[in-house]
MARPA-500838 format. One line per field, with one value per residue: residue in three letters; x, y, z of N, C-alpha, C, CB in turn. Coordinates in steps of 0.02 Angstrom, whole numbers, plus 50000, padded with zeros to 5 digits. Atoms other than C-alpha are relative to their C-alpha. Glycine has a CB too. Example, Ala and Ser with C-alpha at 12.3 -4.5 7.8 and 13.67 -1.06 7.14 Angstrom:
BEGIN
rest = c(Ala Ser) .
nx = c(50045 49958) .
ny = c(49941 49941) .
nz = c(50000 49997) .
cax = c(50615 50684) .
cay = c(49775 49947) .
caz = c(50390 50357) .
cx = c(50045 49961) .
cy = c(50060 50055) .
cz = c(50000 50037) .
cbx = c(49950 50020) .
cby = c(50001 50023) .
cbz = c(50062 49929) .
***
This chain:
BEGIN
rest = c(Unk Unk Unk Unk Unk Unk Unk Unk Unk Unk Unk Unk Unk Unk Unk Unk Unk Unk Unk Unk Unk Unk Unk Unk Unk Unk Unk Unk Unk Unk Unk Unk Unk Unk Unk Unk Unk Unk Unk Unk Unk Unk Unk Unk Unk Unk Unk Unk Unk Unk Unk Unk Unk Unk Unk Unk Unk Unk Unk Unk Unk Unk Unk Unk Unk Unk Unk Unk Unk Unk Unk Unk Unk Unk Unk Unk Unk Unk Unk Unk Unk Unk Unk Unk Unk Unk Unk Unk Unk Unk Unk Unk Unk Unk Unk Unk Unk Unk Unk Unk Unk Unk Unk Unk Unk Unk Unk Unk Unk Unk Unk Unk Unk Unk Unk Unk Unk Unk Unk Unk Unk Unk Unk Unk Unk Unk Unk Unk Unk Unk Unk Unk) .
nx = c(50006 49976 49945 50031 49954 49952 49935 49963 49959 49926 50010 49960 49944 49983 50004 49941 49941 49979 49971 49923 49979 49987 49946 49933 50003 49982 49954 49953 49998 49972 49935 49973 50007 49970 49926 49987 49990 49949 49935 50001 49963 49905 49975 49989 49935 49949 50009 50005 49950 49961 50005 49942 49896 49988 50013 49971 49939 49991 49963 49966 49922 49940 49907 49963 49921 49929 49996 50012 49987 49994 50002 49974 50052 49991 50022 49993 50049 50070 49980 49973 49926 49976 49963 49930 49954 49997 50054 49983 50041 50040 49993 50015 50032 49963 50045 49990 50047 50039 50067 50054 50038 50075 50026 50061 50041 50038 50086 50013 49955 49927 49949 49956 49951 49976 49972 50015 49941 49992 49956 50008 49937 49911 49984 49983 50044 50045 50053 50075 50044 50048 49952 50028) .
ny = c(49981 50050 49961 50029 50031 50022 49999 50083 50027 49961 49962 50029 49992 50072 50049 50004 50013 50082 50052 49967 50040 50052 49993 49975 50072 50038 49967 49997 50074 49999 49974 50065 50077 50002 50019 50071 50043 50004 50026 50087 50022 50002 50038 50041 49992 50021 50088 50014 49967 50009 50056 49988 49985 50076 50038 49987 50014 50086 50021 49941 50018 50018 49982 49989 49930 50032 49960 50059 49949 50046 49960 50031 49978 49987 50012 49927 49992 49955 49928 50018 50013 50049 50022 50057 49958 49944 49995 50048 50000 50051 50023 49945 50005 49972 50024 49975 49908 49991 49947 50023 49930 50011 49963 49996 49972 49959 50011 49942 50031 50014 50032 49987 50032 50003 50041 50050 50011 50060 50051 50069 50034 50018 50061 50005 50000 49968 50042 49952 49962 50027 50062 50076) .
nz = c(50068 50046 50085 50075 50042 49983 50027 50024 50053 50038 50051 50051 49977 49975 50068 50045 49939 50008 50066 50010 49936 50036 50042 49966 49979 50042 50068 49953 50005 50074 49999 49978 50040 50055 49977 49979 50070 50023 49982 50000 50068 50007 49951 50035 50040 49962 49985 50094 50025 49945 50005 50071 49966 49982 50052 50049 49965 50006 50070 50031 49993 49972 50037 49938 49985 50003 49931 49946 49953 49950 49950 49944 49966 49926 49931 49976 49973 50011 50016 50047 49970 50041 49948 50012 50043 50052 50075 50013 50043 50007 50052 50067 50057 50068 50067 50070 50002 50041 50018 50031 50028 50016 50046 49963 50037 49971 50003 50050 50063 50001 49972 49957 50001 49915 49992 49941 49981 49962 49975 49999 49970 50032 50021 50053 50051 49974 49996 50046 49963 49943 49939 50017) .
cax = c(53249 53285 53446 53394 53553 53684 53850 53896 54009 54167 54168 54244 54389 54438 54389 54519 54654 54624 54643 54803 54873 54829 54903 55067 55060 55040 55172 55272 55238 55262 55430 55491 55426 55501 55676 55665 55632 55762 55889 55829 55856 56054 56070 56016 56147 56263 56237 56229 56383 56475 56432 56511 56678 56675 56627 56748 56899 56872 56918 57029 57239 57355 57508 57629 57768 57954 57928 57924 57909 57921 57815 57880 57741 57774 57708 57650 57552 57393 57481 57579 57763 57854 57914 58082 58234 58224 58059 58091 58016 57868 57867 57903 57797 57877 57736 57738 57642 57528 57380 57220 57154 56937 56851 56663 56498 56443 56241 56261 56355 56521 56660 56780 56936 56986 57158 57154 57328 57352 57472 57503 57636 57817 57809 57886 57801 57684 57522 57409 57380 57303 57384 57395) .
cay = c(55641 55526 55581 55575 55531 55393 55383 55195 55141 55231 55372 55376 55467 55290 55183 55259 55259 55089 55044 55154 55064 54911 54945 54990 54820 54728 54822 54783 54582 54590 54666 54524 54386 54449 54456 54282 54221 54310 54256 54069 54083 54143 54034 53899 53962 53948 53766 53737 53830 53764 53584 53620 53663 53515 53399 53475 53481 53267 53272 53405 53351 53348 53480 53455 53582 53559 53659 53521 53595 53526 53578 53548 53529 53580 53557 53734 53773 53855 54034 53984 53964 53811 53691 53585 53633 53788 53745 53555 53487 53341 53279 53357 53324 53328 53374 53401 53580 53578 53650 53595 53733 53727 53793 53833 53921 54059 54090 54239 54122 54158 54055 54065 53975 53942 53884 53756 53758 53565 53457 53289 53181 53160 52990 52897 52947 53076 53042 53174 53285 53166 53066 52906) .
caz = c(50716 50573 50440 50258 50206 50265 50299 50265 50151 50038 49971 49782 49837 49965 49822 49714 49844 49885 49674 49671 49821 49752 49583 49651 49741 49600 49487 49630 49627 49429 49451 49571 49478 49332 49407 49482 49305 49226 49356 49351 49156 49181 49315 49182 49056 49160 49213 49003 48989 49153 49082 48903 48997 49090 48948 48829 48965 48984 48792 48772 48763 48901 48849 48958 49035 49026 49208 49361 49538 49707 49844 50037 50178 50357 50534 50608 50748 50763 50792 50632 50709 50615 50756 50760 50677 50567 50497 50484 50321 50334 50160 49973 49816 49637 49492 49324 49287 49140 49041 48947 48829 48827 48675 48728 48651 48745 48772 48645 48526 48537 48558 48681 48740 48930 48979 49130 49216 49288 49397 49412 49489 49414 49346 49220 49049 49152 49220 49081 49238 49362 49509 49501) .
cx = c(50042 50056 49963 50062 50045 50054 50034 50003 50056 49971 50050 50057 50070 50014 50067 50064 50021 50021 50063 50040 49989 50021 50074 50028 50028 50044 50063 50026 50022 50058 50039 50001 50052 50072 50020 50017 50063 50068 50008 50009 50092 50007 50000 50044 50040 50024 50019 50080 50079 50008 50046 50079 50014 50003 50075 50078 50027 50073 50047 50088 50035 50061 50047 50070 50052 49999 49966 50018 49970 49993 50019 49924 50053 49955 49988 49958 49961 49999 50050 50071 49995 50049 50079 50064 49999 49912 50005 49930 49957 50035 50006 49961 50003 49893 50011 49938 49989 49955 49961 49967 49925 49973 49911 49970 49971 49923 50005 50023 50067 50039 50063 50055 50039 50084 50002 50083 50002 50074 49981 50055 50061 49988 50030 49963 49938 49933 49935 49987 49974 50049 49982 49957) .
cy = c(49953 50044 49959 49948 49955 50017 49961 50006 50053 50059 49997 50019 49937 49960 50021 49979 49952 49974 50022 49958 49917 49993 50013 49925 49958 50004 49975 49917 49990 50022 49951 49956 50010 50005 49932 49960 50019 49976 49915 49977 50014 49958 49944 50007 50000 49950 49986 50018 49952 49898 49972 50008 49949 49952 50007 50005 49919 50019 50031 49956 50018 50049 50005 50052 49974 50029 49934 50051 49937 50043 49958 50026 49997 49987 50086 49983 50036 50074 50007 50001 49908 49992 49961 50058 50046 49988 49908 49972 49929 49957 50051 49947 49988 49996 50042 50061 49979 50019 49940 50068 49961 50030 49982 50053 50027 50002 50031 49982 50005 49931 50016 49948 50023 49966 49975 49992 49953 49992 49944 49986 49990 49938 49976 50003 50049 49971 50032 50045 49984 49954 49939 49957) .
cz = c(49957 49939 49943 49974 50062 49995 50013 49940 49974 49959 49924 50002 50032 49955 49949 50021 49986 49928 49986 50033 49975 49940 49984 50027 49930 49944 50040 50001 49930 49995 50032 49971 49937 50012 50042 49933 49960 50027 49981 49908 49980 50035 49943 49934 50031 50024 49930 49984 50035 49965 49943 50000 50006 49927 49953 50043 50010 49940 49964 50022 50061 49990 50071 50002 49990 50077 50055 50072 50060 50051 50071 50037 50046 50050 50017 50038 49989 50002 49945 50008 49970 50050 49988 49956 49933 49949 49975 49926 50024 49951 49937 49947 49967 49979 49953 49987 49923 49984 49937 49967 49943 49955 50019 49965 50054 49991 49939 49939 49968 50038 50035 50026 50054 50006 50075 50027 50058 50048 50023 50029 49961 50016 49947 49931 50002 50004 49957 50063 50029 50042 50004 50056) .
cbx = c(50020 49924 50116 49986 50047 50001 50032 49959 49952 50051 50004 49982 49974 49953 49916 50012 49986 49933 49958 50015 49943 49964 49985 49984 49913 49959 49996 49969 49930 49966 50005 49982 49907 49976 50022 49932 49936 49999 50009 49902 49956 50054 49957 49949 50014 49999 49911 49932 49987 49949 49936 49985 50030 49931 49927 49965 49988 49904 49961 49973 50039 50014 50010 50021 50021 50069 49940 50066 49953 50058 49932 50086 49930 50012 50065 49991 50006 49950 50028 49979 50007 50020 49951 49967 50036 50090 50047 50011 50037 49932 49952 50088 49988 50088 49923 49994 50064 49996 50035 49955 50079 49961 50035 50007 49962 50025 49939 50031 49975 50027 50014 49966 50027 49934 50050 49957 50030 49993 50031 49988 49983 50084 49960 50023 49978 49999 49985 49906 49969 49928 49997 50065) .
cby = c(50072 49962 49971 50075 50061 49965 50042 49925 49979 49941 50063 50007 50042 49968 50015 50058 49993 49953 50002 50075 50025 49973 50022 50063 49976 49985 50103 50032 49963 50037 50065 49978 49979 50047 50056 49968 50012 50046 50016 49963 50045 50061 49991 49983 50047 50020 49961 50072 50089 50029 49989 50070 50039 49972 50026 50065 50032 49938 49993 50098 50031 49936 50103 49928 50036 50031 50089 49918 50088 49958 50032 50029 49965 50059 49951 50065 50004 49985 50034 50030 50018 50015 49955 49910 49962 49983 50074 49962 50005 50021 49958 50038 50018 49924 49996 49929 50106 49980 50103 49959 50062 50013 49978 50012 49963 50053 50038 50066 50012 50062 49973 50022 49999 49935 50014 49914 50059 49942 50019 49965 49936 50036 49976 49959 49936 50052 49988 49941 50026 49953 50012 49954) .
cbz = c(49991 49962 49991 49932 49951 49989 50007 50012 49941 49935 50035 49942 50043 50035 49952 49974 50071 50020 49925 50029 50075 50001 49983 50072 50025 49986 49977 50073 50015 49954 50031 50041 49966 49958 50043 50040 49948 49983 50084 50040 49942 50024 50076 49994 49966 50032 50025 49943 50025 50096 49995 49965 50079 50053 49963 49961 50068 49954 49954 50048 49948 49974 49945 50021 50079 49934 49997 49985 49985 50002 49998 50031 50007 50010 50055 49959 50038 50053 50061 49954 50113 49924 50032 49928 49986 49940 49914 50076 49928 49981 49999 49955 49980 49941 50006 49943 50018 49988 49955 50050 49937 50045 49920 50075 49952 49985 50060 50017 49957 50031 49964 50046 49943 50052 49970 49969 50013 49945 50043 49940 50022 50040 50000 50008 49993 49971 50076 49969 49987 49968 50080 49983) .
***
């Protein structure tokens, strides 16, 4: 005996499913993408921003400390015990301790103002914060 009716293919119940299920999906891909982009636009303020520091630290003054400090190195082993007599010193250091203060334009348009705390070598006349 032959059926009148089939039963190939979806019923509309399936069919919805499946567009729910795939709308969910794609709310799901639109939600990622859109947080890639917004990170890859802070990330590029931040580069913009990070560059403005730099740039503006080159050209920024030198103030130097009246504060000079002298660090000592040592020898230690690998379980950090300091061999030879009492701790015997290697070599010491001298440098002159100073600062560079950055003035910089935030994304949002403020300005702001970093200070940079340098050292440099104890030389005659100082070296601006860099070794010679």
């Amino acid at each position: 005996m032959r059926r009148m009716k089939s039963d190939s293919g979806e019923s509309l119940v399936e069919v919805m499913v499946s567009a729910v299920i795939f709308l969910m999906m794609m709310a799901a891909l639109q939600g990622s993408i859109s947080f890639c982009t917004n990170a890859q636009h802070k990330s590029e303020q931040i580069r913009e921003t990070n560059a403005e520091i730099c740039r503006n630290l080159k050209s920024s003054p030198y103030v130097f400390s009246a504060e000079n400090k002298t660090y000592s190195f040592k020898a230690t082993t690998a379980d950090g015990e300091t061999p030879g007599p009492e701790g015997a010193v290697l070599f010491n250091i001298a440098v002159e301790l100073g600062s560079k203060e950055v003035t910089y334009q935030e994304a949002d348009g403020t300005l702001k103002t970093t200070t940079f705390y340098m050292f440099g070598s104890v030389v005659e006349g100082g070296t601006g914060g860099e070794t010679p």
